[in-house]
C-alpha angles and dihedrals in degrees: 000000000000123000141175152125132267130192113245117196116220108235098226119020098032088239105157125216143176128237127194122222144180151188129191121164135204119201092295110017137063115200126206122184134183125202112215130148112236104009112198093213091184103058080038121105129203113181113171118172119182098288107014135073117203119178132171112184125192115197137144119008107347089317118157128204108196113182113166111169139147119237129239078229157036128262142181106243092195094056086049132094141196112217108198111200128172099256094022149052117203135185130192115199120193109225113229085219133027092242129119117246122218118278095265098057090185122061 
């Protein structure tokens, strides 16, 4: 299990803010889960392509989350889901191949 913080720019006023983040993965997932108070699921986007994870995350006042890496795997976008929930954010991401990926699952 991976942990740490990033830095998340308010879109208005320039308030800057952390946000603590985390992956941890079984045999054919890899699950990755931020912590954020007030999530607004529906002005957030999630894109995930086989080998890319895009989020944009709105929560608070006028708070954005931006995460854009690419994986140490592949995974299969359609047998992956997004779970919105008032203080988190979690995606599961299929993995393509029942394989563990190295401790740092982004480059």
């Amino acid at each position: 299990r991976q942990s740490t913080e990033a830095v998340v720019s308010t879109q208005s006023t320039g308030k800057v803010a952390e946000c603590r983040y985390d992956w941890h993965q079984t045999g054919d997932t890899v699950n990755f889960t931020a912590y954020l108070k007030n999530v607004k699921p529906e002005i957030c986007t999630v894109n995930c392509n086989p080998v890319k994870l895009q989020l944009e995350i709105y929560f608070g006042e006028d708070q954005v989350f931006s995460f854009n890496k690419i994986l140490c795997g592949i995974i299969d976008p359609e047998k992956s889901k997004v779970i919105f929930a008032k203080t988190k954010v979690e995606v599961s991401m299929r993995k393509a191949e029942f394989v563990a990926w190295p401790s740092s699952f982004v480059l």
